[in-house]
BARO-522971 format. One line per field, with one value per residue (C-alpha): residue number from 1; residue in one letter; x, y, z. Coordinates in nm, 2 decimals, always signed. Each point is the difference from the previous one (the first is absolute). Example, Ala and Ser with C-alpha at 12.3 -4.5 7.8 and 13.67 -1.06 7.14 Angstrom:
num <- c(1 2) .
residuo <- c(A S) .
c1 <- c(+1.23 +0.14) .
c2 <- c(-0.45 +0.34) .
c3 <- c(+0.78 -0.07) .
***
This chain:
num <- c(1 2 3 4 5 6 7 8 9 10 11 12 13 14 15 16 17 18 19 20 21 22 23 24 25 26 27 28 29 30 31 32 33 34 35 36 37 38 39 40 41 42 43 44 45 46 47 48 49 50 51 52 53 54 55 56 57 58 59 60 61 62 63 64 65 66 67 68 69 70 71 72 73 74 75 76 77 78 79 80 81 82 83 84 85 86 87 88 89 90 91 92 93 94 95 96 97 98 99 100 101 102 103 104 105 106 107 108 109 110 111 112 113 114 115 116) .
residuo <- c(X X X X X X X X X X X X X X X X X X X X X X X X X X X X X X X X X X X X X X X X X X X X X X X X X X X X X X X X X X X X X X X X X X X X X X X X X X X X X X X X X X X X X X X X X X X X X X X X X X X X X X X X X X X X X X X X X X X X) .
c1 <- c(+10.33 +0.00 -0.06 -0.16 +0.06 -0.24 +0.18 -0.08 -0.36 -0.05 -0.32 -0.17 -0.21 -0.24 +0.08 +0.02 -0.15 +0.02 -0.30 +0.30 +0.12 -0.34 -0.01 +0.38 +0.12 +0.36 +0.26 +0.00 +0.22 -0.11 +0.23 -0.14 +0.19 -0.13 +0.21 -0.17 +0.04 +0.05 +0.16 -0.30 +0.02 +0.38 -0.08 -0.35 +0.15 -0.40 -0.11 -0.33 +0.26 +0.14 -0.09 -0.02 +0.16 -0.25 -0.30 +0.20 +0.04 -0.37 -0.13 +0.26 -0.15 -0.31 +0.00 +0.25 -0.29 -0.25 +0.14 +0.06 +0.13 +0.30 +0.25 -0.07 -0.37 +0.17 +0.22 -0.20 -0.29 +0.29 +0.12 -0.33 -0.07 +0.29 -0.09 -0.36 +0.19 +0.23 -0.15 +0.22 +0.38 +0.17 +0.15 -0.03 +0.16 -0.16 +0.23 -0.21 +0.24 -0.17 +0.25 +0.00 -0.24 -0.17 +0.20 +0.23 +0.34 +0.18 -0.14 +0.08 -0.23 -0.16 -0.06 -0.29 +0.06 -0.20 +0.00 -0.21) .
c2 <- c(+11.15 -0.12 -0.30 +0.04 -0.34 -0.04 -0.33 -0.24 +0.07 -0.26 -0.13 -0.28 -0.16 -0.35 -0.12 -0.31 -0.34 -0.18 +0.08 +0.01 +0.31 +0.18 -0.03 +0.03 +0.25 +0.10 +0.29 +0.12 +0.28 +0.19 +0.24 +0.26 +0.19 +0.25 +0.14 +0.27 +0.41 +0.15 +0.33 +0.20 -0.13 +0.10 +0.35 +0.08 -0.19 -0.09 -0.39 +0.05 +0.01 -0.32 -0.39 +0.06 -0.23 -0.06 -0.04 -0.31 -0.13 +0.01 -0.14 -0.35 +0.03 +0.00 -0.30 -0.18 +0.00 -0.19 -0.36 -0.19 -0.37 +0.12 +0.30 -0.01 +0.09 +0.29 +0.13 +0.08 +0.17 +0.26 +0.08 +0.02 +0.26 +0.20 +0.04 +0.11 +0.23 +0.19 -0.15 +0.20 -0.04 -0.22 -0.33 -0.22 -0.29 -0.16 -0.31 -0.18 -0.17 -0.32 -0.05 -0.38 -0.12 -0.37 -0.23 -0.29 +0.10 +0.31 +0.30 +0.33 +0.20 -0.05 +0.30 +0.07 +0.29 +0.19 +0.32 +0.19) .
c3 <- c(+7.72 +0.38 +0.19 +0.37 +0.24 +0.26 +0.17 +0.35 +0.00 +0.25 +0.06 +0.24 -0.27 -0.04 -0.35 -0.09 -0.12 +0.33 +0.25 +0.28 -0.20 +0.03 +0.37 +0.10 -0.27 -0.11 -0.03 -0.36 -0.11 -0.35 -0.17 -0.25 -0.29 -0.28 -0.23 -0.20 -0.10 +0.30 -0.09 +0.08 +0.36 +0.00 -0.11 +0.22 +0.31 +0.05 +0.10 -0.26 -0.25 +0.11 +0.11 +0.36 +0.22 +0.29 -0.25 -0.20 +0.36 +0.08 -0.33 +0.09 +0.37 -0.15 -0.27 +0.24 +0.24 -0.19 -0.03 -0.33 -0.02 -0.24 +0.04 -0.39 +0.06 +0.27 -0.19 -0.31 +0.21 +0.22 -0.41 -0.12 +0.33 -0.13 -0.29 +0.08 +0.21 -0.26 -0.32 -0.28 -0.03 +0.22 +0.00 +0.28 +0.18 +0.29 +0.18 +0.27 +0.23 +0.20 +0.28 +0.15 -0.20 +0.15 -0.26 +0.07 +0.05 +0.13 -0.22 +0.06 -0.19 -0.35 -0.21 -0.32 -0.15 -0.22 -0.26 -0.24) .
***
């Protein structure tokens, strides 16, 4: 059993339930892990046997890019992308990270996270 971390995804994204959110946008940061059977990847030394890196980074890019009101919404579409992806034996864990988000008081970041 392994785990793979793809972390600090960061993407410029318009999510949100305020319309100021849909035209000024926000830093978001999304961090990826699968843990799964990866011993065949640790014998071939081949990225088909593996989740490969740069395509879990597109498929965020990707669902990042079409804006939702909540990181909820987000966060289940960039799993559900995954999983399309590599559909058989893996477990994922996606954290969307929504840094200064518009709400009264000094927030740093709120965080949904999300697995399956």
């Amino acid at each position: 059993m392994g785990v793979i971390e793809v972390n600090g995804i960061r993407v410029y994204a318009y999510h949100g339930c305020l319309t100021e959110e849909g035209r000024i946008g926000g830093h978001y940061q999304v961090h990826v892990t699968v843990e799964g059977d990866f011993s065949q990847a640790e014998q071939s030394d081949r990225l088909q046997d593996t989740v490969d890196y740069s395509r879990v980074t597109a498929i965020v890019k990707e669902q990042m890019a079409q804006r939702s009101k909540l990181i909820e919404h987000v966060g289940r579409r960039i799993l559900d992308g995954l999983r399309a992806e590599w559909p058989a034996g893996y477990r994922w864990r996606v954290r969307l990270v929504k840094e200064h988000p518009p709400i009264p008081g000094a927030v740093d970041h709120v965080v949904y996270t999300v697995e399956g």
